[in-house]
C-alpha positions in Angstrom: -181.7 125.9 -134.9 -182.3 129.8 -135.1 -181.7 130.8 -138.6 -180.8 134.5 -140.2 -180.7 136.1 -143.6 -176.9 136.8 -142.6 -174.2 136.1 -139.8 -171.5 138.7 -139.1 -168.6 137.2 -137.6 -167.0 140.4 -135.7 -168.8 143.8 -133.5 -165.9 145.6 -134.6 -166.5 149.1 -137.2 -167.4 146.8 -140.1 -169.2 143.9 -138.4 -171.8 146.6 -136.7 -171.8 148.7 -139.7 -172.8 145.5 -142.3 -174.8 144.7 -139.5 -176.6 148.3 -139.1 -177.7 148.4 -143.3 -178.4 145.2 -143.5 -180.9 145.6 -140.4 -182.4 148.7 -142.0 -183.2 147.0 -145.9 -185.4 144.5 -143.3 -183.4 141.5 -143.4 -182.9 139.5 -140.3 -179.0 140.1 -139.6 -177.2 138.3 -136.4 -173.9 139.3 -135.2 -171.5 137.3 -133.1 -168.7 139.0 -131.2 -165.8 136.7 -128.8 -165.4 139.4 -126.5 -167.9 140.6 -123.9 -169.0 143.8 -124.8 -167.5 146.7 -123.7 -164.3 145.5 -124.2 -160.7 147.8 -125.1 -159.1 147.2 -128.6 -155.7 148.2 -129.2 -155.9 151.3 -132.2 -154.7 154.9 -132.9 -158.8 155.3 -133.3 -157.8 157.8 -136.0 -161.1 158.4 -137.9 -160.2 161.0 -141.1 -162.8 163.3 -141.9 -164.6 161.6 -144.6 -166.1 159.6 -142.2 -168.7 161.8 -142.3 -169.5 161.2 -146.1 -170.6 157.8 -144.6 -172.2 157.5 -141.1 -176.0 157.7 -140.9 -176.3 158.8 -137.4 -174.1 160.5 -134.9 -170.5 159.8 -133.3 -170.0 162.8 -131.4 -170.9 161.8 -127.9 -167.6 159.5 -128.4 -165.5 161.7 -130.2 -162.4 162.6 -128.1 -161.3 165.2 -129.7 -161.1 166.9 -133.0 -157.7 167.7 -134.7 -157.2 170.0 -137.6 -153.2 169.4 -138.2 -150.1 167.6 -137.8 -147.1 168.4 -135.4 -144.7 166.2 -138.3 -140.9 165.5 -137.3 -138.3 163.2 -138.1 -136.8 161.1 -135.3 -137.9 163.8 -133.3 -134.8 165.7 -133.8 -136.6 168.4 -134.8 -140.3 169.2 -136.1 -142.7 171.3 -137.7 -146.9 171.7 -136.7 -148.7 172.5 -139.8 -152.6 173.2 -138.6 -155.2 173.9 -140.8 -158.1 176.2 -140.7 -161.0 172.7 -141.3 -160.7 169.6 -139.1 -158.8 166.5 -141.1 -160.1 163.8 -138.6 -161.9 162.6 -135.1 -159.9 160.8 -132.2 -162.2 157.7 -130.4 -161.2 155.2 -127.7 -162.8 151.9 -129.6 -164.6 150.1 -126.7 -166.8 153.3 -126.7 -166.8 153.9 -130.5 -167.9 150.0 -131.1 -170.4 149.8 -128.1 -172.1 152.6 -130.1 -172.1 151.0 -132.9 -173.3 148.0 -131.4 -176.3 149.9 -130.2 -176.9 151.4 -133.2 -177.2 148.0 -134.7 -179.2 146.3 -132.1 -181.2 149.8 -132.7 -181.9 148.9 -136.1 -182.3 146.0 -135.4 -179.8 143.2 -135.7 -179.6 140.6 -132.8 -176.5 141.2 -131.0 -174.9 138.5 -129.3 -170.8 139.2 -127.5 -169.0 136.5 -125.5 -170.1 134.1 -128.6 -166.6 133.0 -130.0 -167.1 131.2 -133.7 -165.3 127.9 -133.5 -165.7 127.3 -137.1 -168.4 127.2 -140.1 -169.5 124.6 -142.5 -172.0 124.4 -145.7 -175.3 123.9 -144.9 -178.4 123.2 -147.3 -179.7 126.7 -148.3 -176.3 128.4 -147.0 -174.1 128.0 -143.8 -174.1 126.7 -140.2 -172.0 128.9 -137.7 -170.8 127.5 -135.1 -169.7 128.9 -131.6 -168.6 127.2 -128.4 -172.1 125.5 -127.4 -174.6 127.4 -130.0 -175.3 126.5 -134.0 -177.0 129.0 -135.8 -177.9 128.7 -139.2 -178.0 131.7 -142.4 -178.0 132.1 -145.8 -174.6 134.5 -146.4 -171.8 134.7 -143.7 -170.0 138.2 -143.5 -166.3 138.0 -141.8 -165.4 141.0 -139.8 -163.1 139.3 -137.2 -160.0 141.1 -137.9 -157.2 140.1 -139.5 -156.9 136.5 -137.4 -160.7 136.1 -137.9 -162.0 132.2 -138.4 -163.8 133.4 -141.7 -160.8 134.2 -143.7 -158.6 131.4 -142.5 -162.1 129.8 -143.9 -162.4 131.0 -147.3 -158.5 131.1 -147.7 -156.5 128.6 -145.9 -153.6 128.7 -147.9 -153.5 132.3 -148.7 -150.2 134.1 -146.8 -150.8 138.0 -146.1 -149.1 141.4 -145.8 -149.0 142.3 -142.4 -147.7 144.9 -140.9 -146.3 144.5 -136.9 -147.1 147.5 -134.4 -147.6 147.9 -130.9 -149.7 150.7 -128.9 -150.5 152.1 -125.4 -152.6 154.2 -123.9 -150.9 156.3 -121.5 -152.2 159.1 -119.5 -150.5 162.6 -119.5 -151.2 165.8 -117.6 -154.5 167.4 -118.3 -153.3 170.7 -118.8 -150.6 169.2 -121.3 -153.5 167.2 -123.1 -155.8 170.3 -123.4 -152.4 172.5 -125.3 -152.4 169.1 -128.1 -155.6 168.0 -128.2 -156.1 169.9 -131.6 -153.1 167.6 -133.6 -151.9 164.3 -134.2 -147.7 163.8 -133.8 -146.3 162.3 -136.9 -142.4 161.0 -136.6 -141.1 160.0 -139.5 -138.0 157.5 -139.3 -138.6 156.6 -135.8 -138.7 152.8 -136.9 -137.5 151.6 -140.2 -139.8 151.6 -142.8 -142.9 153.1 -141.0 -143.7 155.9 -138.6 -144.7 156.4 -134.5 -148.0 158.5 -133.6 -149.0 160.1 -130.7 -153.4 161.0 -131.1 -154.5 162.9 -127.9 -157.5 161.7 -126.0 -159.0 163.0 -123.0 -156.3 162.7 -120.3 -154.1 160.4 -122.0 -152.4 159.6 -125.7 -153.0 156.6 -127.6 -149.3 156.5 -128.8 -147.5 153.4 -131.0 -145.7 152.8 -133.9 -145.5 150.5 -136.7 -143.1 149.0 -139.9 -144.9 148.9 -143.3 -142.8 146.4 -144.8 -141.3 143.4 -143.6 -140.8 142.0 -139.6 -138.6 144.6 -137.6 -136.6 143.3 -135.3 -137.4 144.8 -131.5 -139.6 147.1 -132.1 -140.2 147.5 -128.7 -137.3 149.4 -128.6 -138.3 152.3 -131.0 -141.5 152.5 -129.8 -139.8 153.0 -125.9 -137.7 155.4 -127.6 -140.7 157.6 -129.1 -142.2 157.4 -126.1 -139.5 159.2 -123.7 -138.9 162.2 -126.1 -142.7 163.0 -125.7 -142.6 166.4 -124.2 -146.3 165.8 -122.8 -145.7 163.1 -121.0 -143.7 163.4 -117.6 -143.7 159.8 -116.8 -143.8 156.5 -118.9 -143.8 154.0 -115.8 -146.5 151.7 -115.7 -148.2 151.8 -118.9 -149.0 148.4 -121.0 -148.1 148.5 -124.3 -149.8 146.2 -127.1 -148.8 144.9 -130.0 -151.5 144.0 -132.9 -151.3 143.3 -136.9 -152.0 145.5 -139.6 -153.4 144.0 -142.6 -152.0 146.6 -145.2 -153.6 146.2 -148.4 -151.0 145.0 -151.0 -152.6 143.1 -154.0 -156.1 143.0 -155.4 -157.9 140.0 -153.9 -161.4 138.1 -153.9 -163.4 139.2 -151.0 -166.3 136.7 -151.8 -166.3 132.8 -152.0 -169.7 131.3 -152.7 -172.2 132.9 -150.0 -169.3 134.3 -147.8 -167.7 138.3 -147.9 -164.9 139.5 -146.0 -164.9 143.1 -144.9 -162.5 145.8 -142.9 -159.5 143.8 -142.0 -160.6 140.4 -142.4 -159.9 141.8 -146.2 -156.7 143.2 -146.0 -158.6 146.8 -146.2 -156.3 149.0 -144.4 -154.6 152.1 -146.1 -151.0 151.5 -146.6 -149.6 154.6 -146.3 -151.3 155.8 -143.0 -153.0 153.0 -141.9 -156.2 153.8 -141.5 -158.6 150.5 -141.2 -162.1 152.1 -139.4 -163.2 154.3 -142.8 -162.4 151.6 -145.0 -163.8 148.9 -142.4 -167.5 151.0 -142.8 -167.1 151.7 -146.0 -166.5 148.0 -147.4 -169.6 146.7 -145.2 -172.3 149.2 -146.0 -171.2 148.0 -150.0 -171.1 144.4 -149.0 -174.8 144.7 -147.3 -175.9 146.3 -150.3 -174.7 143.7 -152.2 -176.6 141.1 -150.3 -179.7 143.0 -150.1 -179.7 143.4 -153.8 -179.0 139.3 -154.1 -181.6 138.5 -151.1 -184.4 140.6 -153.7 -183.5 139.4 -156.7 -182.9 135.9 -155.5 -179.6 135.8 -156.7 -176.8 133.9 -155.1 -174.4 135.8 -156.8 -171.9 138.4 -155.1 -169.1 139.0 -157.4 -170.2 142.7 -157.8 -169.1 143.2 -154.3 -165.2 142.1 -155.5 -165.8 145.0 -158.3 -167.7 148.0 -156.5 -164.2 147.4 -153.9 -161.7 147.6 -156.8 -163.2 150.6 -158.4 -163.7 152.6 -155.0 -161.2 151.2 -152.7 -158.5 149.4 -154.8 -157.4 152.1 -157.2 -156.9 154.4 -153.6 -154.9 152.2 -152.6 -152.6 151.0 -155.0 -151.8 155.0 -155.3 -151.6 155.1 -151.3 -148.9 152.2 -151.7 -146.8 153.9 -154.5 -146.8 157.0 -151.8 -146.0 155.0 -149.4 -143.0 153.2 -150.8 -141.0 156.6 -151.7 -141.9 158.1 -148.1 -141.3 155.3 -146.2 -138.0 154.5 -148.0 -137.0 158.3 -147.9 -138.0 159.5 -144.8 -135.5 162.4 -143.9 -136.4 163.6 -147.9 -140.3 164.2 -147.1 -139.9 166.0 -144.3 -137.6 168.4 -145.6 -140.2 168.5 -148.7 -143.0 169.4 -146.1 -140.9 171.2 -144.3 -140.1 173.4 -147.3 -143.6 172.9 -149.1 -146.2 173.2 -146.2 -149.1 173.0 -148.5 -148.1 169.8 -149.5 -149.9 168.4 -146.0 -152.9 170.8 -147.3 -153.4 168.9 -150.1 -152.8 165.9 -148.1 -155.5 166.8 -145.6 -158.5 167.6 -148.3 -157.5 163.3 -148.9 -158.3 162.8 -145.5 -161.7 164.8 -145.5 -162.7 163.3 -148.5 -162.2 166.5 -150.8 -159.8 165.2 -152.9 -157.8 161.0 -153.9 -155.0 159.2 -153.4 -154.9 159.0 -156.8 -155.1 163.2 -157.3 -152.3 163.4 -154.6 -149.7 161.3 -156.4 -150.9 162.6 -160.1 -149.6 166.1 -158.2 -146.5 164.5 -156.7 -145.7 162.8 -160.1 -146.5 165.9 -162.1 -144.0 168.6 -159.8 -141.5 165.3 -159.4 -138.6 167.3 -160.1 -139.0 170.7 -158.1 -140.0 168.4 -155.5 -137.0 166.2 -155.4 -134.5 169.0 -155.8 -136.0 170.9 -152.8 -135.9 167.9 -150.6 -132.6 167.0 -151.6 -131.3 170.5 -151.2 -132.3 170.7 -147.7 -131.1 167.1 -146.8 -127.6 167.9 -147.9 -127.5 170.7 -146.0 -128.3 168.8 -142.4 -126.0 166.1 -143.4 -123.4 168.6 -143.8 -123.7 171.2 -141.1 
């Protein structure tokens, strides 16, 4: 039976990224991916800037384009393009992004082995046997990046019900000459679907558009996510396109990533910002900590991996329990934020610096809370104004 220092369940951002470190501190890391290699993923493939406070070798050849602003509206009645004078993120088409980080891995490294599906995983003496459809492989620690679905956390918490959030997606080409005018910002509607928001991200040739509900099931959202699509100016036809719908697993509550030799990571862990909803950054970010926790277990002979559970909270946790408070108020008031932004432009400033790593969450809301009052009036003097024009 061929046996590794560690199995990751999942080629997606974290899986290859665990996969990559873990490969690169010398340990013998295998990953096992269900779907041949390359292979499309449904995703915005937003990456925000801080990205680059993180990678350790280069994304550009797969970087679609670069975007320094966002064209904001609200139910696209009418809208307002705030650009900045830095970049705020990097637009990728995933089966490209993760074959690179696949080969990065395999670079380092790491055996790499797609088509294997894991059918299930069991205790083993001296850690864990994995499982796939017509392979066992043995290891001491299991990492689960599968995603949201994965077999690893229906594993470690059978019983455990999560926040997910519903969206759906497309890719759907658009005029190149129309691409090429908004290939430097992202669309962000507020209102188009209760509760949430609809993007369109430019690509080359084509917009990766969708839409999503942060709380609760929405009924249909097919039909707000239609809707979005046919008031896009840059697209002049919406026949023929597939659309895709996939879960978000929004962080909501603190949880235990780790259960004996086993971490979950990325969205197996419910790591996804829950105001934008980002999952790639915080996918990378929670499995180059994870493989340093097992590096630092594997050299000191430790089973232990609790200080994975801690090193999240205090980067990743405190973020996000100010990203949700954020989220609650915009998401709730939708119509009210934009007439903020649209009154306080360097409000998406400030927002931006969060997204290239300059500034918090937890700095952005201090802000918010601090000017609460201005704030509210100005957004509440310009809402009563459309409502009563």
């Amino acid at each position: 039976m061929p046996s590794y220092d560690v199995i990751v369940v999942g080629a997606g951002p974290a899986g290859t990224t665990a996969a990559y470190e873990l490969a690169k501190a010398g340990l013998n890391a295998l990953i096992l991916e269900k779907e041949k290699f390359p292979r499309y993923k449904p995703c915005g493939g937003g990456l925000s800037l801080k990205i680059d406070r993180v990678l350790k070798f280069s994304i550009k050849e797969v970087i679609e384009a670069t975007v320094r602003g966002v064209y904001f509206s609200y139910q696209q009645k009418e809208g307002l393009c705030l650009l900045s004078d830095r970049p705020i993120a990097y637009m990728v088409m995933r089966d490209r992004f993760d074959s690179l980080l696949a080969s990065e891995a395999s670079g380092a490294g790491a055996t790499f082995l797609d088509g294997s599906r894991v059918k299930g995983i069991s205790h083993a003496k001296g850690g864990y046997d994995v499982f796939t459809e017509d392979k066992v492989f043995n290891c001491k620690y299991v990492i689960g990046a599968d995603g949201a679905n994965g077999v690893i956390r229906r594993f470690t918490h059978p019983q455990k019900m999560r926040a997910v959030a519903a969206s759906i997606e497309a890719e759907i080409p658009v005029d190149p000459h129309a691409a090429d005018r908004h290939n430097h910002y992202i669309h962000i509607d507020f209102g188009a679907i209760p509760y949430g928001y609809a993007w369109a991200f430019p690509k080359k040739g084509c917009l990766s558009a969708g839409i999503a509900g942060f709380r609760g099931i929405v009924k249909q959202p097919k039909g707000y996510f239609d809707t979005f699509i046919k008031r896009q100016d840059t697209i002049s036809r919406i026949e023929g396109y597939k659309h895709q719908g996939y879960p978000l697993p929004l962080f909501r509550n603190p949880q235990h990533l780790t259960k004996d030799g086993i971490m979950l990571v990325g969205d197996a862990g419910n790591l996804v910002d829950p105001f934008f909803g980002e999952g790639i950054y915080y996918a990378m970010r929670s499995a180059q900590i994870a493989s340093t926790v097992i590096s630092e277990a594997i050299n000191k002979g430790s089973s232990d991996l609790s200080r994975y559970d801690a090193l999240i909270g205090t980067e990743l946790y405190t973020e996000f329990q100010a990203a949700q408070k954020i989220s609650y108020v915009i998401y709730t008031f939708p119509m009210m934020w934009y007439n903020l932004l649209f009154e306080r432009p360097e409000l998406a400033e400030k927002y931006y610096n969060v997204l290239r790593g300059d500034s918090r969450y937890t700095l952005f809301l201090k802000e918010l809370k601090a000017n609460a009052g201005s704030l509210m009036k100005t957004a509440i003097k310009r809402s009563l104004v459309q409502l009563f024009s």
